[in-house]
C-alpha positions as CSV (number, residue, x, y, z in Angstrom):
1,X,47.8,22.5,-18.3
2,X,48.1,24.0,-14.6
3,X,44.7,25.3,-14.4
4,X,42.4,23.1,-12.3
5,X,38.8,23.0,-14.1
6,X,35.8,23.2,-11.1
7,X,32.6,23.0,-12.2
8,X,30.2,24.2,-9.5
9,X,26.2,22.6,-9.4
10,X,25.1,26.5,-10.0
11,X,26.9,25.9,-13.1
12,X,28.9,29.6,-12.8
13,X,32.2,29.5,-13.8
14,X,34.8,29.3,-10.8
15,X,38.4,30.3,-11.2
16,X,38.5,31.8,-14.3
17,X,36.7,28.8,-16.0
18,X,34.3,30.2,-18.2
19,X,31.3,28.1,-20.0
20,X,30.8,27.6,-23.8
21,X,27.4,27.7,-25.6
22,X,26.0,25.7,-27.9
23,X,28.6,23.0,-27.6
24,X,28.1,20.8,-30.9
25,X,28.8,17.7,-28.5
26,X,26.0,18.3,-26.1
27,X,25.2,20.6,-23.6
28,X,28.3,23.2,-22.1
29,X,31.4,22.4,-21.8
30,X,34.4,23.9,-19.8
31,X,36.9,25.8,-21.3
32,X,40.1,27.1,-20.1
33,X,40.9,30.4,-21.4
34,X,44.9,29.8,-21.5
35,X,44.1,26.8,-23.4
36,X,40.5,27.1,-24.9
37,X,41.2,24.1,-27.3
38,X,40.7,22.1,-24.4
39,X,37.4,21.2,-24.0
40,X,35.7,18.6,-21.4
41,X,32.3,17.1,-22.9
42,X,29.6,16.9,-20.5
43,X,28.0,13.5,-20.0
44,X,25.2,14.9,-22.2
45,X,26.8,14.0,-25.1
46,X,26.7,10.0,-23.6
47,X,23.1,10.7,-23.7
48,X,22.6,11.9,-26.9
49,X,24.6,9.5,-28.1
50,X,22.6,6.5,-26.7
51,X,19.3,8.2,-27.6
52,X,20.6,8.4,-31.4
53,X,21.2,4.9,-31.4
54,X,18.3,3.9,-29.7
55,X,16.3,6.7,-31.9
56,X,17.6,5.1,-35.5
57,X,17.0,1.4,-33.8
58,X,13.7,2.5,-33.2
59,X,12.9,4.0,-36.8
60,X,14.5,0.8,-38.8
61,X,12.3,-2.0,-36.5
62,X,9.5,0.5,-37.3
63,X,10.4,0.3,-41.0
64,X,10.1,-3.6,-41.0
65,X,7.2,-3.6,-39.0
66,X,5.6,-1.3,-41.7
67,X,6.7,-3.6,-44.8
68,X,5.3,-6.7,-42.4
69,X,2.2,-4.9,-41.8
70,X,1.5,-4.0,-45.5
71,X,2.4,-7.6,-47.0
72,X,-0.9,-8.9,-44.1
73,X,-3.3,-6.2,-45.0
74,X,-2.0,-6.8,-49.6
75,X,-3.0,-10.5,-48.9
76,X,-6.3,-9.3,-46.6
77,X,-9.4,-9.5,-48.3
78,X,-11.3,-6.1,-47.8
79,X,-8.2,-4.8,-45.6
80,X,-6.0,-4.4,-48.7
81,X,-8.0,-1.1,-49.3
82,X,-5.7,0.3,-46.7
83,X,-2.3,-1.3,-48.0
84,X,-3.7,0.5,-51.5
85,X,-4.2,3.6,-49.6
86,X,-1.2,3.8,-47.7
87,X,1.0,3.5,-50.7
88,X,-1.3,6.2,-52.6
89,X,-0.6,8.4,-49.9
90,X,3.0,7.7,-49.7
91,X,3.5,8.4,-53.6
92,X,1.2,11.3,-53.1
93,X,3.7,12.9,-50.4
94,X,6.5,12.7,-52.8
95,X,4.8,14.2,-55.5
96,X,3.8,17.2,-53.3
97,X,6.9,17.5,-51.9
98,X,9.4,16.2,-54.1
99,X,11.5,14.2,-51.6
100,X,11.6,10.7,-51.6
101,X,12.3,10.2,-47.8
102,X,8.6,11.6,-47.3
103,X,7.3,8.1,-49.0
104,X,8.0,6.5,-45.5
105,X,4.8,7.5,-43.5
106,X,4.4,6.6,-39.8
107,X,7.4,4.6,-38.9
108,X,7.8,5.6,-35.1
109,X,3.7,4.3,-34.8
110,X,4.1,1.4,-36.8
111,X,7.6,0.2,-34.3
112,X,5.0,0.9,-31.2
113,X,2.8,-1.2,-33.1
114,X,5.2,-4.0,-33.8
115,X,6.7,-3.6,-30.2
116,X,3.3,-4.7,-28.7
117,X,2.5,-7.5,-31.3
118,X,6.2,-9.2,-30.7
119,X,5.8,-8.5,-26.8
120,X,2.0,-9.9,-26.7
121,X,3.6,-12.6,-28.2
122,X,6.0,-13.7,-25.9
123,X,4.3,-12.9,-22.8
124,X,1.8,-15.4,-24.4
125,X,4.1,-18.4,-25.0
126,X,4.0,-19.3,-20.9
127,X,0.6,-19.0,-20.8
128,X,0.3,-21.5,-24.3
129,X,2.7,-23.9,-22.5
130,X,0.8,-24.2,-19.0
131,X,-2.5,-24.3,-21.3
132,X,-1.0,-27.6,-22.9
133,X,-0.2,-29.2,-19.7
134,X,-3.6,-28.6,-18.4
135,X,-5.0,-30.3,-21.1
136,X,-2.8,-33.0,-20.8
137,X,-3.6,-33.3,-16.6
138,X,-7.3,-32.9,-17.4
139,X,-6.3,-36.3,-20.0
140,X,-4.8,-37.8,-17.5
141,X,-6.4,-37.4,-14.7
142,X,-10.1,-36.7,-15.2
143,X,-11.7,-34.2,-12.7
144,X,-8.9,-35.2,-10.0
145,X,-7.1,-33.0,-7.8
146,X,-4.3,-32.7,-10.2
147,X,-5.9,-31.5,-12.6
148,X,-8.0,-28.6,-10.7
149,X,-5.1,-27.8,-9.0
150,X,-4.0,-27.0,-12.8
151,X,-6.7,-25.2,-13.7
152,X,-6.5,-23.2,-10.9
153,X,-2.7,-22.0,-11.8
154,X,-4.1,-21.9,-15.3
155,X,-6.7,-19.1,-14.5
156,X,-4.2,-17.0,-12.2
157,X,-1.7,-17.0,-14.6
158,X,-4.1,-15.7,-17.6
159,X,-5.4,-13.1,-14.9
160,X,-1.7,-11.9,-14.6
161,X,-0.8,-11.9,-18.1
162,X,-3.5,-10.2,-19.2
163,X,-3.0,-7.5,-16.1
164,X,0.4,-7.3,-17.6
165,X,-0.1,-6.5,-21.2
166,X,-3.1,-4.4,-20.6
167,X,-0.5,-2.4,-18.0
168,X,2.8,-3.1,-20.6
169,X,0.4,-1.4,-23.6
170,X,-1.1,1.5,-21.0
171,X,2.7,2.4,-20.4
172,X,3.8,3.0,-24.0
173,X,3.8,-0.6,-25.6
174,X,7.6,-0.6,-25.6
175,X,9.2,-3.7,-25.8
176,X,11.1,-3.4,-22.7
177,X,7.9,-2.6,-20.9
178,X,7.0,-6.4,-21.5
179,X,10.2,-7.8,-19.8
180,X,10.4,-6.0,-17.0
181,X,6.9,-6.8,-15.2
182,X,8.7,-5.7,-11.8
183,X,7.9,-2.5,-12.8
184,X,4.7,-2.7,-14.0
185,X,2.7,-2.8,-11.0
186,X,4.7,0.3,-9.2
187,X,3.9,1.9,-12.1
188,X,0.0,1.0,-11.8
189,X,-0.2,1.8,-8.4
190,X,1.2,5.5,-9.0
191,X,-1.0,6.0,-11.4
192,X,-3.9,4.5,-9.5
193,X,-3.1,6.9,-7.0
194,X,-3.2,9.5,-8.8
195,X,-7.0,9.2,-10.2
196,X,-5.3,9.5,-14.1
197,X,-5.3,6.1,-15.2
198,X,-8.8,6.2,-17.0
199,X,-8.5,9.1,-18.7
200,X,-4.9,9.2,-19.7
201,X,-4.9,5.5,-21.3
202,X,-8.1,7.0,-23.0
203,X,-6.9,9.7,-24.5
204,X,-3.4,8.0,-25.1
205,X,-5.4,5.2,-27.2
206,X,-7.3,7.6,-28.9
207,X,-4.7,9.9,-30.0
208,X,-2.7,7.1,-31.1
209,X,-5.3,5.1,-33.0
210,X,-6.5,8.2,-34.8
211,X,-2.9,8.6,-36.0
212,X,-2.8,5.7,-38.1
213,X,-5.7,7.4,-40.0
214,X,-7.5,4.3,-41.5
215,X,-10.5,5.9,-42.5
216,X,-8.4,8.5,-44.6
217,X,-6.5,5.0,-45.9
218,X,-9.5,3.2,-46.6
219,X,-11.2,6.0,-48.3
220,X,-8.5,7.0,-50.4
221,X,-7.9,2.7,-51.2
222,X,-11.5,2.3,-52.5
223,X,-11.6,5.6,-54.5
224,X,-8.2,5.2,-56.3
225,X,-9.3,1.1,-56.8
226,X,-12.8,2.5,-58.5
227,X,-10.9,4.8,-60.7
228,X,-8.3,2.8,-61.7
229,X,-10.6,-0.3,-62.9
230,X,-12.6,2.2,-64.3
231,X,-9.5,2.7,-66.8
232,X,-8.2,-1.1,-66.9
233,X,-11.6,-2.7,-66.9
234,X,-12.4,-1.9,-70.9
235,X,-8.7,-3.0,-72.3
236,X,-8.7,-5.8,-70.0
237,X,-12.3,-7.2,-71.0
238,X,-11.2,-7.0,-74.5
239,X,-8.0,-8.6,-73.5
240,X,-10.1,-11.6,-71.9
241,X,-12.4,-12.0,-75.1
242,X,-9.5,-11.8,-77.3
243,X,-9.3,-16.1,-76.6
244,X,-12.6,-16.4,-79.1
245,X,-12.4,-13.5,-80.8
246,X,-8.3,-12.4,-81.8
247,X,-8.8,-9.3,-83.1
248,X,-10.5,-8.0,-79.9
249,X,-7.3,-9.0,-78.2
250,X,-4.9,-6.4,-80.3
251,X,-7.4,-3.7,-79.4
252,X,-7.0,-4.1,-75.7
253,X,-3.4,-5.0,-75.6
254,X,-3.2,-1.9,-77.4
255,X,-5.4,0.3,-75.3
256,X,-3.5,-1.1,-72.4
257,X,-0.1,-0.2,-73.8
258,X,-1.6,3.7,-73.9
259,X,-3.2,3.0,-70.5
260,X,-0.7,1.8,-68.4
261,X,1.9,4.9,-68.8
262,X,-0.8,7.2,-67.8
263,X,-2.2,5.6,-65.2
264,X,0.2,5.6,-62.5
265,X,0.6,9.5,-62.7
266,X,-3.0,9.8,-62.6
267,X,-2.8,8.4,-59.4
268,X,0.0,10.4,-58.3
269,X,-2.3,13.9,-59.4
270,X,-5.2,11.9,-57.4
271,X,-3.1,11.0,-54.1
272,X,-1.6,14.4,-53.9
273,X,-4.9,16.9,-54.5
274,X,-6.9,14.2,-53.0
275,X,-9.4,14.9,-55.9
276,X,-11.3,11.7,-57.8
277,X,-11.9,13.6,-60.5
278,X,-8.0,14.3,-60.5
279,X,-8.0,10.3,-61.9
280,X,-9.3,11.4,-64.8
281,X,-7.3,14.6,-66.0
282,X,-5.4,12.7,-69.1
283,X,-4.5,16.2,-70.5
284,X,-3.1,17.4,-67.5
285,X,-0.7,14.6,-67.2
286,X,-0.1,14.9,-71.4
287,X,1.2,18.6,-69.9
288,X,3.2,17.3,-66.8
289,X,5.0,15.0,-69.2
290,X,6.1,17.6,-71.3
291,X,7.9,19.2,-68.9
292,X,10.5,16.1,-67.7
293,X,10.1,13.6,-70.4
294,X,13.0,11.6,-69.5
295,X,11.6,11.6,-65.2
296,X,8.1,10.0,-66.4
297,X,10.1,7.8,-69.3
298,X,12.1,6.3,-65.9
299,X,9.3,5.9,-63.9
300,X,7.2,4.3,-66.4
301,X,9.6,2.0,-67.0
302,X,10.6,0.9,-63.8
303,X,6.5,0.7,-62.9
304,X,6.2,-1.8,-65.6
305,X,9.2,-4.0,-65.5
306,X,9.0,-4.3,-61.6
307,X,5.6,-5.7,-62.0
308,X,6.7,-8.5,-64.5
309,X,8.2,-10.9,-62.0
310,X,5.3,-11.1,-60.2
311,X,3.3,-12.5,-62.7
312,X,5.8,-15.9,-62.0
313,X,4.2,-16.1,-58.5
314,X,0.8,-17.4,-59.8
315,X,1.8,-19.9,-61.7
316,X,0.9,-22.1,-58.9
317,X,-1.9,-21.7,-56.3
318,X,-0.7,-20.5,-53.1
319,X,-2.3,-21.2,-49.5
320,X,-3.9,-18.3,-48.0
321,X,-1.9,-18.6,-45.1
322,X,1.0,-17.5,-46.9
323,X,-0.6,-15.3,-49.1
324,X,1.3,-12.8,-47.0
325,X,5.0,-13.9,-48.0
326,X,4.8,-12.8,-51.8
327,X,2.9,-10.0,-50.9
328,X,6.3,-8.7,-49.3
329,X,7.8,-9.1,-52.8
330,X,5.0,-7.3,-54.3
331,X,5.9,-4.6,-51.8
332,X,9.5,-4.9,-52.5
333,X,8.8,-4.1,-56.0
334,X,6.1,-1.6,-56.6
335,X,6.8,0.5,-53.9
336,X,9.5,1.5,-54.9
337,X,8.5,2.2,-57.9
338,X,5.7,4.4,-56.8
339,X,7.9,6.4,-55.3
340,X,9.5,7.0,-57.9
341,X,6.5,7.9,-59.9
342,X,5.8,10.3,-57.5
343,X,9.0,12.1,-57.8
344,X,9.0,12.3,-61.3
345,X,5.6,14.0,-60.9
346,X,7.0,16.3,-58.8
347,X,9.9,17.0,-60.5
348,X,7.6,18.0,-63.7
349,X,5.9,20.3,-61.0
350,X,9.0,22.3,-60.6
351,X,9.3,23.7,-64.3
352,X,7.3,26.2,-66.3
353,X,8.3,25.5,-70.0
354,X,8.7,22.4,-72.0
355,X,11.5,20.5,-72.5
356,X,13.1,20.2,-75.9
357,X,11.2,18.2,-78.5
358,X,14.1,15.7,-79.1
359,X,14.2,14.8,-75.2
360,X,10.1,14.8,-75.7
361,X,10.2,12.4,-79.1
362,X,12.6,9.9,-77.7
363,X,10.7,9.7,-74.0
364,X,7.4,8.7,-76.3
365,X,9.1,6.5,-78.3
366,X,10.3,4.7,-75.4
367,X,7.7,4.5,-73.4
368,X,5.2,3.2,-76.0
369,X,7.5,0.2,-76.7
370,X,7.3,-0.4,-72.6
371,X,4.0,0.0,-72.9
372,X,3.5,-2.9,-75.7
373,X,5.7,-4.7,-74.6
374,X,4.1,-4.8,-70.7
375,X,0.4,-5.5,-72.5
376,X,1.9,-8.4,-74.8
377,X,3.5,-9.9,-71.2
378,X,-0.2,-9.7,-69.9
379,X,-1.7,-11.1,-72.4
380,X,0.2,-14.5,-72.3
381,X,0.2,-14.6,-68.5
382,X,-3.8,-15.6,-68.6
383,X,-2.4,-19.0,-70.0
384,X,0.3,-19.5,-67.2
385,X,-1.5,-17.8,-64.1
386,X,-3.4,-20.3,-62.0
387,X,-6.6,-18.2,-62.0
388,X,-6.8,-18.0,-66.0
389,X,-9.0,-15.0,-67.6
390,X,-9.4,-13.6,-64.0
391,X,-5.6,-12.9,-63.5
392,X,-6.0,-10.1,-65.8
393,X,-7.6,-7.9,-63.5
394,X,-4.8,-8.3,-60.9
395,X,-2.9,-5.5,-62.6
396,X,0.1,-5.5,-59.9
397,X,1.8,-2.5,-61.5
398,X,-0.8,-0.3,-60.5
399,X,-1.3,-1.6,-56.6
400,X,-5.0,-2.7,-57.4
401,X,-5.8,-4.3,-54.0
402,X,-6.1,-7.9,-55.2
403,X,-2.2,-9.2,-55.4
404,X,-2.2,-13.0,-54.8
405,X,-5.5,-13.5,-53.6
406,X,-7.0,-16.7,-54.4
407,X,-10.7,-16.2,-55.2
């Protein structure tokens, strides 16, 4: 190609060099017209490139802060109202939506979140290291020069760090923000200068903290944990008395069998209208089924098996400490599977008429032998858990707020 290609800073086209919108690569591009295959990408596209990388970086940290976040609130007394509610809400999206990549609720927070617990962290460990050294002068040399001259370093160096995370978590709480404290204080100074750094880090923490929307968690934890022990508490009581009195036991086995493949739809008809009453619509969900047998066959039956294996986790007592750890399977299993639930709500949404009665006839059958066989697994699992009669209640596949909490 002869044509030399000059791209003025006006950005008007200069020797017969015309511009091209809406470049798929980012930004214009240059074309010649005697050869308009030939294109030159502007160093936009560099920049969306990096920010795509950095932007899918961002959301998959933000995904495993969010699973580490919910496996410490599930093993949280009082606090696992809001792991129950977030995962309420998160079913309830995809059964008002239908789309199962709506079950993932505030991943960009939860990555800020993360960022400043990891950097906090860090920007701790030097301060934790010259803290055990001042002990050890202070050991050593009792009210000597030594060791004032180490508590004096000690108390300027907390002063700093603490200046620097306040300043790192004012900026944004990015990670980078924490390893770069150069920039920190140019940054404080502009804003200093300015007259803006009160009110923006006000209205910055207040508009993010009233994004993560605990009160809506917390409320929407403690009403769908009334309701649901409000169904369970019956079958399971008989379930519990069934050790002096047998017959009992075959009642609530088999009240929980009819229970516990209606129970996790009524909380996908709660989360989604946001109703209380909704928890208690049986004949509602009776209709739903009706119209994708097969979707709530699936979903029952992955709700019920997924919560099996983690009846093998109380076999022995576990330290609260780590209560945390099998709370991450808990969440590996039944989320999922609420999920699921909550599309196969939807997806009964979506149709007006019932489906045929063979596809009905064969879902029912199906799901009542889940449902038996889920109760008879329950009832043997008082004589292996560590807790006894009281495991009962810790009905896993139906998120109660009590997973591995030792009492």
């Amino acid at each position: 190609m002869n044509n030399v290609l000059v791209l003025t800073m006006a950005g008007e086209p200069v020797d017969g060099v015309e511009f091209e919108d809406g470049d798929p690569l980012g930004g214009p591009a240059l074309v010649d017209p005697a050869c308009p295959e030939a294109t030159v990408p502007q160093p936009a596209l560099l920049r969306r490139i990096r920010d795509g990388i950095g932007s899918a970086s961002e959301w998959l940290f933000g995904g495993f802060a969010l699973v580490m976040g919910l496996a410490i609130l599930s093993a949280t007394p009082v606090l696992q109202l809001l792991s129950f509610g977030y995962l309420l809400e998160s079913g309830g999206r995809v059964a008002r939506t239908g789309r199962l990549r709506d079950a993932l609720i505030g991943v960009r927070r939860a990555a800020r979140l993360g960022s400043m617990v990891i950097g906090c962290s860090l920007v701790l460990l030097p301060l934790r290291l010259i803290a055990s050294w001042t002990t050890s002068a202070q050991l050593v040399d009792p009210g000597g020069p030594i060791a004032r001259r180490w508590r004096i370093g000690l108390l300027i160096l907390t002063a700093l760090t603490v200046l620097h995370i306040i300043t790192s978590c004012a900026r944004g709480g990015k990670l980078r923000y924490f390893f770069w404290p150069f920039a920190t204080p140019r940054w404080l100074v502009r804003r200093l200068r300015r007259g803006e750094i009160y009110a923006s880090a006000r209205d910055e923490v207040w508009d993010f903290v009233t994004a993560l929307r605990f009160p809506y968690y917390f409320r929407l934890g403690l009403l769908g944990f009334v309701g649901t022990m409000a169904w369970l508490l019956v079958p399971v009581t008989l379930i519990a008395l069934g050790r002096r009195f047998p017959p009992v036991a075959f009642l609530g086995g088999f009240l929980l069998a009819i229970i516990s493949l209606a129970l996790p739809f009524l909380q996908m008809r709660f989360a989604a209208e946001n109703r209380f009453a909704a928890l208690f619509e049986y004949r509602a969900i009776r209709e739903r089924f009706r119209r994708a047998p097969w979707a709530f066959a699936f979903a029952a039956f992955l709700t019920l098996t997924f919560a099996i294996p983690l009846y093998l986790l109380k076999i022995e007592m576990i330290p609260r400490e780590t209560a945390w750890l099998p709370s991450l399977v808990f969440l590996g299993f039944i989320f999922p599977a609420r999920t699921l639930t909550g599309w196969a709500y939807a997806r009964s949404g979506r149709r007006e008429q019932p489906r045929h009665w063979f596809f009905r006839w064969t879902s029912r059958l199906g799901m009542f032998a889940t449902g038996l066989t889920y109760a008879l697994i329950v009832f043997f699992t008082q004589f292996t858990a560590w807790q006894g009669i009281w495991s009962l209640y810790e009905q896993h596949a139906f998120m109660l707020p009590v997973p591995f909490l030792n009492m």
